[in-house]
C-alpha positions in Angstrom: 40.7 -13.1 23.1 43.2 -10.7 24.8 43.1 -7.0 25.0 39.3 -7.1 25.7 38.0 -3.9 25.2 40.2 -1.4 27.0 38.4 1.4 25.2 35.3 1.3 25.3 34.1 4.3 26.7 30.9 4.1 29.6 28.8 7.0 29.7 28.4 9.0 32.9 25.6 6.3 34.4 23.6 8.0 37.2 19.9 7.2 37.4 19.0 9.1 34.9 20.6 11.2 32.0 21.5 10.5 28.0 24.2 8.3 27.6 27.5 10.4 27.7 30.8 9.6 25.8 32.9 12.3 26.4 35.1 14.0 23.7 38.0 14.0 25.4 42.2 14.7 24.6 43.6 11.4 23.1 45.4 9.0 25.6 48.9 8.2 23.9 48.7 4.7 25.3 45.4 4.6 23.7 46.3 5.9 20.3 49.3 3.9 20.4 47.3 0.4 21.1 45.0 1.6 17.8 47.8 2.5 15.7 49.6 -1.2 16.5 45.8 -2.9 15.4 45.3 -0.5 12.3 48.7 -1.0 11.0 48.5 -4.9 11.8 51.6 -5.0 14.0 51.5 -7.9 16.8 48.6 -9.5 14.5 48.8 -13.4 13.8 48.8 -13.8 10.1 45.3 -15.1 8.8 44.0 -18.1 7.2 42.8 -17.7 3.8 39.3 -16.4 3.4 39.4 -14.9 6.8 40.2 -11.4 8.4 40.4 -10.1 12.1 37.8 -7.9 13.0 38.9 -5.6 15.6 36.6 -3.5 18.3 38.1 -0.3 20.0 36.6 2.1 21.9 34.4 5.5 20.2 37.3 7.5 21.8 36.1 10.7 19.6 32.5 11.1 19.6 30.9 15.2 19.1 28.0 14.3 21.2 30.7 12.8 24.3 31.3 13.7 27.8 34.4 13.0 30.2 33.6 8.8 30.9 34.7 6.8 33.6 38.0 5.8 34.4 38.9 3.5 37.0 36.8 0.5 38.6 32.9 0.3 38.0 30.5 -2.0 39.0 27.3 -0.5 37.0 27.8 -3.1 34.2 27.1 -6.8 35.7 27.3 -8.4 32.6 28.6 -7.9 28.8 28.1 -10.3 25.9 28.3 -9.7 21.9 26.6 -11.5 19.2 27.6 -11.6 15.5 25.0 -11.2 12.8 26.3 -12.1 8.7 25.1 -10.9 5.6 23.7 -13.9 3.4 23.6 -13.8 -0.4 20.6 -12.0 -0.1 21.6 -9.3 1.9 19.8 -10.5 5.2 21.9 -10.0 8.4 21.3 -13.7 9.9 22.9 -14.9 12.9 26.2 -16.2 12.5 27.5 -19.9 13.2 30.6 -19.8 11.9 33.8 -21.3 13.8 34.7 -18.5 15.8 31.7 -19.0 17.7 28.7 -16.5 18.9 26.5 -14.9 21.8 29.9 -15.0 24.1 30.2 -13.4 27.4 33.3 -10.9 28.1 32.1 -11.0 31.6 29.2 -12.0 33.8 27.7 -14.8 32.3 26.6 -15.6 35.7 24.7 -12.5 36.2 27.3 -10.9 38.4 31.0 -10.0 38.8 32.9 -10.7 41.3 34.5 -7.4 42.2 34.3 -4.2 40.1 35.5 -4.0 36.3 38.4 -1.5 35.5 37.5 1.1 32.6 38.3 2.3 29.9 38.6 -1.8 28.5 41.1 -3.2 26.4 40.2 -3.9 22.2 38.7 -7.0 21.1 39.8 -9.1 17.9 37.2 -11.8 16.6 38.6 -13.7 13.4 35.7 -14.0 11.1 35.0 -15.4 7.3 35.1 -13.4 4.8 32.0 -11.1 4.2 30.0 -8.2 5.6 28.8 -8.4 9.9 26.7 -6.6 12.4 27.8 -7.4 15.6 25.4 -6.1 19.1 27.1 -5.6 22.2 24.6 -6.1 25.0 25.4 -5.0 28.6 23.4 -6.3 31.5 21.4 -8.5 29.5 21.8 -11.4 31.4 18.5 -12.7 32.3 20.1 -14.2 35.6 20.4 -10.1 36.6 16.8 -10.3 36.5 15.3 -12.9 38.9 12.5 -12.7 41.4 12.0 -14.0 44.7 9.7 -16.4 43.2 12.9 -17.7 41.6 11.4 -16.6 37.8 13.0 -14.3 35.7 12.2 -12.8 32.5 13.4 -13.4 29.3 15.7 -10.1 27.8 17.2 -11.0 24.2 14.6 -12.9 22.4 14.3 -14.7 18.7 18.0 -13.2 18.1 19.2 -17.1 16.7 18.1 -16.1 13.4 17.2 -13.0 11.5 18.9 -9.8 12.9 15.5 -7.5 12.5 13.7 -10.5 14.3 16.1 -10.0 17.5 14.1 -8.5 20.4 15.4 -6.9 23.6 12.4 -7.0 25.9 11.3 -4.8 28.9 11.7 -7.0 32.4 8.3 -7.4 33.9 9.6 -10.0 36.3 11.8 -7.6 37.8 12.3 -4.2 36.9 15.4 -1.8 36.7 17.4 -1.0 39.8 20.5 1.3 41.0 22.2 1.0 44.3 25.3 2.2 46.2 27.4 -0.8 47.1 31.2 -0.7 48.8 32.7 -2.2 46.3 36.3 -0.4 46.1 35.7 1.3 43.4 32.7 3.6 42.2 30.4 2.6 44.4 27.5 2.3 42.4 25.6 -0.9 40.4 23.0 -1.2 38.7 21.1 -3.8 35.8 20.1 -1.1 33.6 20.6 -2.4 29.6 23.9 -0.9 27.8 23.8 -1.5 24.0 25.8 -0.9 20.7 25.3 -1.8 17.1 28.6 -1.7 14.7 29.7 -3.0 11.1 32.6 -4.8 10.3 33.6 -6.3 7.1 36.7 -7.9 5.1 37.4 -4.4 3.5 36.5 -2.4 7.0 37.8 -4.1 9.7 37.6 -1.7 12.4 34.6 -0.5 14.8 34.6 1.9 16.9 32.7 0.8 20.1 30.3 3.1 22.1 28.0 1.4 25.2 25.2 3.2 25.4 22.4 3.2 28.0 19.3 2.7 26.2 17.0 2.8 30.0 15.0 6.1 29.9 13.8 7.6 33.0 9.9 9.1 33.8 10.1 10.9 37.5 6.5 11.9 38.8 6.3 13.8 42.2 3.3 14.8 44.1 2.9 18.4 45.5 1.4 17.5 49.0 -0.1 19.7 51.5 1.1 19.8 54.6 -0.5 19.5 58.4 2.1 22.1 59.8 -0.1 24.3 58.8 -3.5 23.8 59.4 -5.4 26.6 58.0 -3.4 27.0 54.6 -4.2 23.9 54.1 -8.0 24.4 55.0 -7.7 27.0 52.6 -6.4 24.6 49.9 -9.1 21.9 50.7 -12.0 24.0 50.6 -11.4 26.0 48.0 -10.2 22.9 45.4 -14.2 21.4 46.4 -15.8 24.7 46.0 -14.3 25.2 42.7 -15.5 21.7 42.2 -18.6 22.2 43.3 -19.1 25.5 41.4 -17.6 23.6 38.1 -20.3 20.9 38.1 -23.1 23.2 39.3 -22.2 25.7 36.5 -22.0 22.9 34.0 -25.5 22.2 34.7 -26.4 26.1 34.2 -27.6 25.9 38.3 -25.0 28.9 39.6 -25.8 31.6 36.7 -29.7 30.8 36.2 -29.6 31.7 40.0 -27.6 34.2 40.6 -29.0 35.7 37.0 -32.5 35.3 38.0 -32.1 37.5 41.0 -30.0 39.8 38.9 -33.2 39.7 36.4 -35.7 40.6 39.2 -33.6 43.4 41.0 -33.1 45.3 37.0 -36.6 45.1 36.1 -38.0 46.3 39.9 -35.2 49.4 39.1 -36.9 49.5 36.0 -40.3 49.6 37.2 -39.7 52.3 40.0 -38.5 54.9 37.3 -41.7 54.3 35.1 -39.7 52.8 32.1 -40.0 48.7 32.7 -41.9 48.9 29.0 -38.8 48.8 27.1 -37.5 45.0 28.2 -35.9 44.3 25.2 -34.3 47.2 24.5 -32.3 47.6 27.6 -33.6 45.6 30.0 -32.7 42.5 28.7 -29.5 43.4 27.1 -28.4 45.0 30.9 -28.8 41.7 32.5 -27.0 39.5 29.9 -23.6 41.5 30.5 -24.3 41.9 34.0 -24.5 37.7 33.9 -21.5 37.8 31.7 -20.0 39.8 34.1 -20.0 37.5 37.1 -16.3 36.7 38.5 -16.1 33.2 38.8 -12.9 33.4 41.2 -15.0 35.9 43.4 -18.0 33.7 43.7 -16.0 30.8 44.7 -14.4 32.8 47.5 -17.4 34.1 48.4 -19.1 30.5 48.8 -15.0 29.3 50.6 -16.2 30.3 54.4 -20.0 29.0 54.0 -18.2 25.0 52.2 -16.0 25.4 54.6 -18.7 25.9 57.8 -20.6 22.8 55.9 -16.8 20.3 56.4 -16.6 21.6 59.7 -19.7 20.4 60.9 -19.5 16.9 59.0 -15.6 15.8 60.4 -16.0 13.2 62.5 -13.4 11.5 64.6 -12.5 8.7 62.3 -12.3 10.3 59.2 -11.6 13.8 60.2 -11.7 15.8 57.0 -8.7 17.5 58.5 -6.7 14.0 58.3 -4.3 15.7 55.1 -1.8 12.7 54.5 -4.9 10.1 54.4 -7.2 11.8 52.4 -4.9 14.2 50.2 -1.7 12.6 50.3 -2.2 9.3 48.7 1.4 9.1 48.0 2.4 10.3 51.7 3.7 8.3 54.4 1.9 5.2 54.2 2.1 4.9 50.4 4.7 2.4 49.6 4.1 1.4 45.7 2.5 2.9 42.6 0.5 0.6 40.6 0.7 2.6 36.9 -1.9 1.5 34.7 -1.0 2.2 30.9 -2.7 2.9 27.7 0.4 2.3 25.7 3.9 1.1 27.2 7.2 0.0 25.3 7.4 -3.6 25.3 10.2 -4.4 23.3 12.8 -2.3 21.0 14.9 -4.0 18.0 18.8 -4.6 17.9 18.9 -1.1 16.2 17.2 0.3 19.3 13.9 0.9 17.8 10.9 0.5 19.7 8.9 -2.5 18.0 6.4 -4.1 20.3 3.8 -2.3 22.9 2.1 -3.4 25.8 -1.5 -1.4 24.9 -4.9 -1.6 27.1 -7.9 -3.1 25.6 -11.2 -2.9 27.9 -10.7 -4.6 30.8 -7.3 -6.0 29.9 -5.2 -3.0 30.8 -1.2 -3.3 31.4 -0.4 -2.5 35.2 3.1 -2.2 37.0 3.9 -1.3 40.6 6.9 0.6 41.3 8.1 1.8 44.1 7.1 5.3 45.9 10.0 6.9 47.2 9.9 9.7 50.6 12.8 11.3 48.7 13.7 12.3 45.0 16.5 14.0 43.1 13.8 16.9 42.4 13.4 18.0 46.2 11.4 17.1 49.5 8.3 15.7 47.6 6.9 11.8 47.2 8.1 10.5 44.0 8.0 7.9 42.2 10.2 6.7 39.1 9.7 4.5 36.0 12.4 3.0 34.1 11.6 2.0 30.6 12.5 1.4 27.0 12.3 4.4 24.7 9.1 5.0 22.7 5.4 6.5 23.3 4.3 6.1 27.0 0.8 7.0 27.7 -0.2 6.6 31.2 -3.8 6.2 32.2 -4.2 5.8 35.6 -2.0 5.9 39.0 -3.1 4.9 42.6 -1.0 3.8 45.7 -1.0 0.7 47.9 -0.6 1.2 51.9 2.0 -0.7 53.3 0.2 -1.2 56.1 -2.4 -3.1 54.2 -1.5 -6.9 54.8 -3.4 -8.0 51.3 -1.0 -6.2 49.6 1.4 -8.9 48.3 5.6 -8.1 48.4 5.7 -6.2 44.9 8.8 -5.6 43.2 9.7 -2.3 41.2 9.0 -3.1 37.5 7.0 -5.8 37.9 3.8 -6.3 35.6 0.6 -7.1 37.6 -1.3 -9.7 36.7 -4.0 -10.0 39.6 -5.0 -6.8 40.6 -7.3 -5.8 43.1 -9.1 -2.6 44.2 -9.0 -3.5 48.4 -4.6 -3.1 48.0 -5.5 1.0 47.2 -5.0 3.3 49.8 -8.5 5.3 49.9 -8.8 9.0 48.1 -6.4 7.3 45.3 -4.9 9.6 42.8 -7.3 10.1 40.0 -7.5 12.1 36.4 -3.9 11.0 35.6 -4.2 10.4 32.4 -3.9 14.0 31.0 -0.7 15.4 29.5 0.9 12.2 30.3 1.9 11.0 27.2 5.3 11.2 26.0 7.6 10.3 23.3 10.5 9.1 24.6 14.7 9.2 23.4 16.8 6.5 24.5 18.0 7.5 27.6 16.6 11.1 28.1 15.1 11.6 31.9 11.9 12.9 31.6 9.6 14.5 34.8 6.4 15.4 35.8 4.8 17.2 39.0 1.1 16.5 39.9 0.1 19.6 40.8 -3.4 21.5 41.4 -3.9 19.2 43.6 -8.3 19.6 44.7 -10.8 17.7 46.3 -14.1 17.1 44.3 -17.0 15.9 45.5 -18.3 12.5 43.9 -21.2 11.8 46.2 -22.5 7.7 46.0 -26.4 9.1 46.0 -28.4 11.8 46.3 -31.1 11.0 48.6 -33.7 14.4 50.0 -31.6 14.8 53.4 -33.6 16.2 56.3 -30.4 19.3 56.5 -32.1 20.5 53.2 -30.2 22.1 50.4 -27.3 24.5 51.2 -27.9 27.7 50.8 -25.3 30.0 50.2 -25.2 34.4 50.3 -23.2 36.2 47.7 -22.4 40.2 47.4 -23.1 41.3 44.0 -21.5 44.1 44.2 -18.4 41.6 44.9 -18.8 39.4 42.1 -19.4 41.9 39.3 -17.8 45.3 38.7 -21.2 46.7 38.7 -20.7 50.7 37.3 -18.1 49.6 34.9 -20.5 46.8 32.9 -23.5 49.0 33.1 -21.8 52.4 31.4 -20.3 50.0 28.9 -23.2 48.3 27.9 -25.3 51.7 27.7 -22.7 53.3 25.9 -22.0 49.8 23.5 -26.0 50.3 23.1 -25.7 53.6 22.3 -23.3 53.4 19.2 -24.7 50.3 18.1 -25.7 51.5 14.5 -27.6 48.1 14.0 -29.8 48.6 17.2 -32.5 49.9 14.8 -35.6 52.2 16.7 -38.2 50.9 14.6 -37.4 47.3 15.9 -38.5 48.6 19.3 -41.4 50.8 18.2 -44.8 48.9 20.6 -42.1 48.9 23.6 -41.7 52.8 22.8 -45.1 53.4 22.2 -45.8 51.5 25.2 -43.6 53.5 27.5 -45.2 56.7 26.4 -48.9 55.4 26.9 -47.7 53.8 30.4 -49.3 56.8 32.7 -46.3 57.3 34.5 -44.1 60.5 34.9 -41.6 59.8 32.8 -43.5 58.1 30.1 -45.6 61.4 30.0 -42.5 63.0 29.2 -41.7 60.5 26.6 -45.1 61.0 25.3 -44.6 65.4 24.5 -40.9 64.7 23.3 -41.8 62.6 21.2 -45.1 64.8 19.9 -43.1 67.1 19.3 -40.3 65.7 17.1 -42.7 63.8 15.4 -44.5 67.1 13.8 -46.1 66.9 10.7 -44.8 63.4 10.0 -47.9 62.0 12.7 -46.9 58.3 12.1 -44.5 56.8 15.0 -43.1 53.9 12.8 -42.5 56.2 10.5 -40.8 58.8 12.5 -38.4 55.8 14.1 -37.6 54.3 10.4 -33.6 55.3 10.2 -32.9 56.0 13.4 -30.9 53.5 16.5 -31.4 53.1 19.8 -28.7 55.6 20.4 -31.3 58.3 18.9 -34.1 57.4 21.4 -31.8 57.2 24.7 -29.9 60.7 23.7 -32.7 62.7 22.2 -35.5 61.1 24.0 -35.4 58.7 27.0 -32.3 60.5 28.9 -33.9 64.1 29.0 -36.8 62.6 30.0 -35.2 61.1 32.5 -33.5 64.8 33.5 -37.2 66.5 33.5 -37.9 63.8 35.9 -35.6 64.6 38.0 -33.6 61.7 37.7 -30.4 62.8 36.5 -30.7 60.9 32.7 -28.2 58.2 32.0 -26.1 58.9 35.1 -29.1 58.9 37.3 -30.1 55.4 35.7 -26.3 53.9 36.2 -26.6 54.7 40.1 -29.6 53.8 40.7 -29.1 50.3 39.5 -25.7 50.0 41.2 -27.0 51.1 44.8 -30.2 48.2 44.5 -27.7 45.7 43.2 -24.6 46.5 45.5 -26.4 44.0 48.2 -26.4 40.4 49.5 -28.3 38.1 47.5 -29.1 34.5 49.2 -29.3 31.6 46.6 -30.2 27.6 47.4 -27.9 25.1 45.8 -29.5 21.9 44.7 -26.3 20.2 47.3 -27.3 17.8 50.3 -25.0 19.4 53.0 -24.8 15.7 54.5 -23.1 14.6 51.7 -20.3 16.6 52.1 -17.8 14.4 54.2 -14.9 12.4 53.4 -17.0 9.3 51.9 -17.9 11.0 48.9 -14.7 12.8 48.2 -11.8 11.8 46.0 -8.5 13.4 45.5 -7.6 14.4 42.1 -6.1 16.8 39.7 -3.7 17.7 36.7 -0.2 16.6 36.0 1.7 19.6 34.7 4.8 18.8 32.4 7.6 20.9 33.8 10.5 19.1 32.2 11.6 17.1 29.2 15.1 16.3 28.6 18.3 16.1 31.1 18.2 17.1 34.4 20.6 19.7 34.9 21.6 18.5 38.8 21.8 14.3 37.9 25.8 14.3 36.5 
């Protein structure tokens, strides 16, 4: 078979990136080599009943990019296999005498020195009829051998039905890319290159375009650093005080407390003026917005220094809560795989390059892979790690990290499916809650990346026994935590113009006020004598009017007889008895607050899909 190939065209084949076939100016050598095969100049004359299929390079692709020219060792093998349509229009696998499944190069699962591009054509003489033929780079499964000496099977059921042909994801050994001196590019790798084309008696041309069909996942880790000790205090304790305050809230515990006090300091306001009869009518309604009110952000700083206090007093030498790269840095500088447990992972993809098989958990049988965690990455000084994969739906459901310090850990090899897995190879304060917003959908060949970011430390304690420290008790500045004249003058006024706050729904708390004996009820008691005139009957009186009516006409220049400056009077007051320090007792065993019962976790934010602009 001479001319082998001389154009077809390799994509751009750095770790990660589509596949790229340039659209580039034609080469006259090129077009001259096409024009010879088109025109059948130089071809041997065929036997009857054949024709001579011919394979050139997809020199003119929209979707290209320049490709390599000159000497690359990134494809370590290349083989093609010929598929023929039967009377029934199924593409079987051919066995006719011009032979199939042949290597152009690397059937031993390496090449001897690297392989000049663009290649020379290919011409296969072949029956008469209609053919699919695959071209399969680095498929070799001698390219994909442990130390164990086992390697995995690629190109599977392919001696028969073309839509029965599987390429299948290594588990044995997974993808790779190195630099290498090797004269020319410098680079190798066994990632899979693939192309499907049609030939036939009446078109017997193809234009050839390898395409890498390996996508790319990168996850890095934010990590906080020990350079700076009290930033990352900072981080620490306020990620477990917003986890503290999460679960406490969730259980109601924070806002009945801090509300209860809020409750008892309204209705003591209340009580001094005289006017703690009318609970429902504004008494009630002033502490619901005031509890709506709370700042959640402010409360957590404001419990930050107390936590903090609490952590200070637990650290002990040998596990200092301080200790950043073993407690939050999982993937820091003892982490030296990733074991990635899946929900769903692409198993195997047909000769078309459509994903057709999954690996998918199922209870306690749950797909696991260790790859390798890496100090640098191509996305800046962070930990990473990268999985390389076949393109369909990913979802990941958990990721922790050995310690290569940790002599159970066996040698593990990047790709490779776990079989035995065990909790004691995890380095402790694993990476936890992993599984959300990481599912993706993946193209052939895209790069896809993640940061896990938000990084906090929750508190997950083993028991809660009574600890002789007693609950932790924590002080809070309400005037701090709510914007206290703002929600009351917009809840009086909101009352006030409420024209479904009917006064007749409040008549006993009214009539209760001005029967109360004190000053201001009194003065409730002749207002309302004297609207109330010739009409006698209070229920009566109140039927059609609001609220609004009774606080404007009534309550409020009451309040001004009293001496009390009316509304405005009622607004300070309140703010100057609950603009104070309030103490509250959190159901928490301060004991329990040390690294033992603390875990790492946190969300994985999406930040790119597609190409990464900097990976050429």
């Amino acid at each position: 078979m001479k001319n082998i190939f001389r154009n077809i065209f390799m994509a751009s084949l750095v770790v990660v990136g589509s596949a790229y076939f340039a659209s580039c100016s034609k080469d006259s050598e090129v077009e001259s080599i096409i024009d010879e095969v088109e025109s059948g100049v130089g071809a041997e004359e065929q036997p009857e009943g054949y024709f001579t299929a011919t394979f050139t390079s997809g020199l003119y692709s929209p979707i290209s990019r320049t490709p390599i020219a000159g000497l690359s060792s990134r494809v370590q093998s290349l083989r093609y296999i010929i598929y023929k349509k039967d009377q029934n229009g199924v593409y079987q696998y051919y066995t006719g005498a011009a032979g199939n499944d042949k290597y152009l190069f690397g059937e031993n699962g390496t090449i001897s020195g690297p392989i000049g591009w663009p290649y020379t054509p290919l011409s296969v003489k072949l029956e008469n009829g209609e053919y699919k033929v695959v071209f399969l780079g680095n498929m070799n499964e001698k390219q994909f051998v442990n130390g164990e000496n086992k390697n995995d099977s690629i190109v599977t059921n392919y001696k028969g039905k073309y839509s029965a042909s599987r390429i299948n994801l290594p588990t044995v050994k997974g993808f790779y890319e190195e630099t290498i001196s090797d004269g020319g590019e410098g680079k190798t790798s066994n990632f899979f290159y693939w192309d499907t084309v049609e030939v036939s008696t009446s078109n017997p041309n193809a234009e050839v375009l390898l395409q890498r069909i390996v996508s790319k996942f990168e996850m890095s880790r934010e990590i906080l650093s020990t350079e700076d000790g009290s930033n990352a205090r900072v981080a620490l304790t306020s990620t477990l005080t917003k986890n503290i305050f999460d679960y406490l809230e969730g259980e109601g515990t924070i806002t009945r407390l801090i509300g209860g006090q809020i409750g008892e300091i309204t209705r003591g306001v209340f009580k001094d003026l005289g006017i703690d009869a009318l609970e429902k009518m504004l008494i009630d309604p002033i502490v619901n917005a005031l509890i709506n009110g709370l700042d959640d952000t402010k409360i957590i700083e404001a419990l930050t220094s107390q936590i903090d206090g609490v952590l200070k007093g637990n650290e002990k030498s040998d596990t200092n809560l301080l200790d950043l790269n073993a407690v939050l840095n999982p993937w820091g500088y003892n982490a030296e795989h990733a074991i990635v447990a899946f929900d769903k992972y692409t198993k195997s993809v047909d000769l078309d390059n459509k994903p057709v098989d999954y690996f998918v958990s199922s209870g306690n049988e749950i797909p696991r892979f260790a790859y390798t965690v890496n100090p640098n990455g191509t996305v800046g000084p962070r930990t990473y790690l990268q999985i390389y994969g076949l393109n369909g739906e990913w979802k990941i459901k958990r990721i922790d990290a050995t310690d290569k310090n940790n002599g159970e850990v066996p040698d593990l090899i990047s790709g490779q499916i776990i079989d035995n897995f065990v909790d004691g190879w995890l380095i402790d304060g694993c990476v936890h809650d992993a599984a959300a917003d990481l599912t993706y959908n993946f193209g052939a060949n895209k790069p896809y990346h993640s940061v896990f970011s938000d990084v906090t430390l929750n508190m997950y304690p083993k028991e809660f026994v009574k600890d002789e420290n007693g609950d932790l008790s924590v002080t809070v500045n309400l005037g701090k935590v709510l914007s206290l004249k703002n929600i009351l003058d917009g809840t009086l006024t909101n009352i006030e113009q409420d024209e479904n706050k009917k006064a007749h729904d409040y008549k006993n708390e009214i009539d209760k006020l001005q029967n109360s004996g004190t000053t201001v009820g009194a003065l409730v008691k002749v207002t309302l004598s004297g609207l109330l005139g010739t009409v006698g009957d209070l229920l009566d009186f109140l039927t059609g009017k609001t609220v609004g009516y009774i606080l404007n006409d009534v309550l409020y220049p009451a309040l001004e007889d009293a001496g009390l400056s009316g509304k405005e009077g009622l607004v300070n007051k309140l703010v100057d008895n609950l603009d104070k320090d309030i103490t509250i007792t959190l159901p928490l065993n301060i004991s329990l607050l040390n690294t033992e019962n603390l875990e790492v976790s946190g969300g994985w934010t999406r930040v790119y899909d597609g190409e990464l602009p900097e990976m050429q």
